[in-house]
N, C-alpha and C positions, 0 to 999 in steps of 0.2 A: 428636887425631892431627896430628902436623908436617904441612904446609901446602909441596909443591913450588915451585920460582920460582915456578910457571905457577900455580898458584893450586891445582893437583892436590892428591890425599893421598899423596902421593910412587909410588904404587904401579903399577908397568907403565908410566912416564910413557911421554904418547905424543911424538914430535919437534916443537920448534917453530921455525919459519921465520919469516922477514920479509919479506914481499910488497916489491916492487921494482921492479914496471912492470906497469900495468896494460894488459892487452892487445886484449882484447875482449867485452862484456855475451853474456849465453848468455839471449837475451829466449823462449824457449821455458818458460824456467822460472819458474813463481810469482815468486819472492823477488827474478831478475835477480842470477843470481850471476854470476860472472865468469870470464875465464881471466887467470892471473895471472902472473907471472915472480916468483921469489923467489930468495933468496941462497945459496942451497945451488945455484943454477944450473937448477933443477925447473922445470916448469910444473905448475901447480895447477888445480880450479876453486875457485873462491872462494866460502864461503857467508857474508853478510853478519851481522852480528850485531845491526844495523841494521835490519833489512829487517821487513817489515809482519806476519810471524813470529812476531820477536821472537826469543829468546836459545834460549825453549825449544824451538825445532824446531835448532838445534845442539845444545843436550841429545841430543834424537830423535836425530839425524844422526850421533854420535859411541855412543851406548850401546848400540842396534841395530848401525849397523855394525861394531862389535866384538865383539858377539855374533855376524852374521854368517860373521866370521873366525873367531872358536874353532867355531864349529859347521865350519868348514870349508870355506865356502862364499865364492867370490870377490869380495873387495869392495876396492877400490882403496883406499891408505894415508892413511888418516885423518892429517892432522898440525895441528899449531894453528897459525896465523898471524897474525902481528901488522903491522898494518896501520898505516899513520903518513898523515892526513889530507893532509899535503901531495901525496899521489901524487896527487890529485883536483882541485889547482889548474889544470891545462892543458885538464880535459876540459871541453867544450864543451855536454853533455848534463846540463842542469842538473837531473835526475832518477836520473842514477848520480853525479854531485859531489854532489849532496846523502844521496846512500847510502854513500857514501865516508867521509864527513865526519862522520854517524853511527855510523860503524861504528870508529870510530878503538879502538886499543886490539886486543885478542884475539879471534879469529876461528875460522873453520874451516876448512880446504880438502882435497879429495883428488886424490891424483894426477891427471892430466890421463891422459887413454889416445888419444894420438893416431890418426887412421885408424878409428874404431869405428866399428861400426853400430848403428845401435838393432835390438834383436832384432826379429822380422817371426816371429808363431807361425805365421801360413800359409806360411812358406819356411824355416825355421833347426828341424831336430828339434833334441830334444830327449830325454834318457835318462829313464824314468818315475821310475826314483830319486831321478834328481839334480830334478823337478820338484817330486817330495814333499819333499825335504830343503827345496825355499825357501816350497813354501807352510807346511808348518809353525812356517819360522822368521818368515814374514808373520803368521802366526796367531797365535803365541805374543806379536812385539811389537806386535801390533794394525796394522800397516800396511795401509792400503788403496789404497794408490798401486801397483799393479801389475796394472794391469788391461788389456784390449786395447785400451783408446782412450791408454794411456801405460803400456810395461810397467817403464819405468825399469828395464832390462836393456840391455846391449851385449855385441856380439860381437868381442871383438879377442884376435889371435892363436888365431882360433878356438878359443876359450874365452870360457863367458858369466860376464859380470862384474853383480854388483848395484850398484846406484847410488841418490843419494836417496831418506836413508829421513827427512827431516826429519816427516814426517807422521804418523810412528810414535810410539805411547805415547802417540795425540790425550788419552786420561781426563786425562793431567796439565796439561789447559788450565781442567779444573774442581779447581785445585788441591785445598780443603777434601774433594774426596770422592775423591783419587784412589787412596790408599791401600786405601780399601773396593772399588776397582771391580778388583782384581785376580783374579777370578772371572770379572767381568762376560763377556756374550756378543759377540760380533767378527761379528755377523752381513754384514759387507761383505765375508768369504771365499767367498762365494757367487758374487762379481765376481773371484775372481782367475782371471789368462790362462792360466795352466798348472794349475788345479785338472782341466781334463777329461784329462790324461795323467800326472797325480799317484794312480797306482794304487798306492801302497804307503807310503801314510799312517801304517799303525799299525807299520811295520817303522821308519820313520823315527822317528816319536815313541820306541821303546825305544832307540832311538844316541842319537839330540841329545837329549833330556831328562838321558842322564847323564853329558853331555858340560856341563853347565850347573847345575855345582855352585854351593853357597854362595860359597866364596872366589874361585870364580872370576868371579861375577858381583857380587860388591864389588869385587874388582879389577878392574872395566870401569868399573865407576861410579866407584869412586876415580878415574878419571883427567879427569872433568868439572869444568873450572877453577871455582874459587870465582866470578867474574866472571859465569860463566852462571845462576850459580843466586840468592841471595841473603844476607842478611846471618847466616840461620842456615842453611848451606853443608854443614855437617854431617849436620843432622838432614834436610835436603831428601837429600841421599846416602843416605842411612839409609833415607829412603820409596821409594825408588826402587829400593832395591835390597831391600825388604821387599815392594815390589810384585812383583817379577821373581821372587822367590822363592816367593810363596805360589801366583805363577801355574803354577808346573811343579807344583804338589803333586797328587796323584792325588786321584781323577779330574780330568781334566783335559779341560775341558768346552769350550776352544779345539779341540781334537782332535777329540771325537766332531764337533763344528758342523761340521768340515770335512770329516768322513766323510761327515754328512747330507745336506750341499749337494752331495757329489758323485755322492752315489746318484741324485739328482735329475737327473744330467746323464747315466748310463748307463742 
């Protein structure tokens, strides 16, 4: 398959920018991603490609939250960014110049959402629908980063936005077996912050499962740049999107785990 500039398989390309003034570190977060200025006039945050991660938690970050989006659900615009080593000459924090400096080349960022708040589950309701729609979609890509000690949600323009899914699709950290583990058990849905008002689980799984057809989830994956994955770029698309696919097939044992876990809470 033809090969986009961006290293894509040309399909849904997503937009790319050029980071153009580094603004300020976001040290709250693992990896120390950034807020960014880019040339379309944006602000960004920045996820380094660099960073102690590694490439494949921007895999994570860019295939989840596009999934996020076709399922419906608000997740700030993913775009690719290209980062040029010299922005990192002036800074003085010899721990982001040297994140900088590795990170040279293609990146990640999503829009910045200025004013937000991190959601707060004891103060911001929430609709029990719209809580089932994200734990399902946390279940499905194995996320476990949305728990009440960090629920990586925001509330702006009073609407809740998802954020950092880098942590998502962890099985692909044991490359060799991760194509097998698309069955596997997600038992860390037991910790998610909105499973106790996620009352309509099994209404949610009959929308989004058939909202997350074949082609549209090679067209998600199609758009992870050759640079993140490696030199057989193809066939690593291929597993990933043979992962996601075999995971929706019925019974679909993500689902019940999160009916279990939450019988357990009422």
């Amino acid at each position: 398959m033809q090969s986009g500039p961006d290293g894509t398989n040309g399909a849904a390309a997503l937009r790319t920018v050029a980071a153009t003034r580094y603004l300020t570190p976001l040290r709250e977060g693992g990896s120390l991603p950034a807020i960014v200025e880019a040339d379309d006039d944006g602000t960004y945050v920045l996820k380094f490609r660099g960073a102690g991660q590694g490439p494949r938690a921007l895999v994570a970050e860019l295939i989840a939250g596009e999934i996020g989006r076709r399922l419906g659900l608000l997740v700030p615009e993913i775009v690719l960014c290209t980062l040029d080593p010299a922005l990192g000459r002036s800074e003085p924090d010899f721990e982001i110049k040297a994140l900088i400096e590795a990170s040279a080349g293609l990146n990640l960022a999503l829009d910045y959402l200025p004013g937000s708040l991190e959601f707060d589950p004891l103060a911001d309701d929430i609709d029990g629908e719209l809580a089932s729609a994200i734990v399902w979609f946390d279940a499905y890509v194995a996320n476990p980063d949305r728990t009440a000690r960090n629920t990586n949600m925001l509330i702006w323009h009073r609407r809740l936005w998802l954020i950092d899914h880098g942590s998502a699709l962890y099985f692909h950290h044991n490359w060799p077996s991760f194509a097998s583990r698309s069955r596997s058990p997600f038992p860390q849905i037991r910790e998610h912050v909105l499973l106790p008002v996620a009352g309509s689980l099994e209404a949610a799984d009959a929308e989004l499962s058939a909202r997350l057809t074949p082609e549209a989830i090679r067209e998600i994956v199609g758009t992870v740049p050759e640079s993140w994955l490696s030199d057989d770029a193809e066939e690593r698309r291929a597993a990933y999107a043979e992962f996601l696919t075999s995971r929706l097939e019925p019974p679909r044992s993500f689902v019940q785990e999160a009916l279990d876990a939450r019988a357990q809470l009422v």
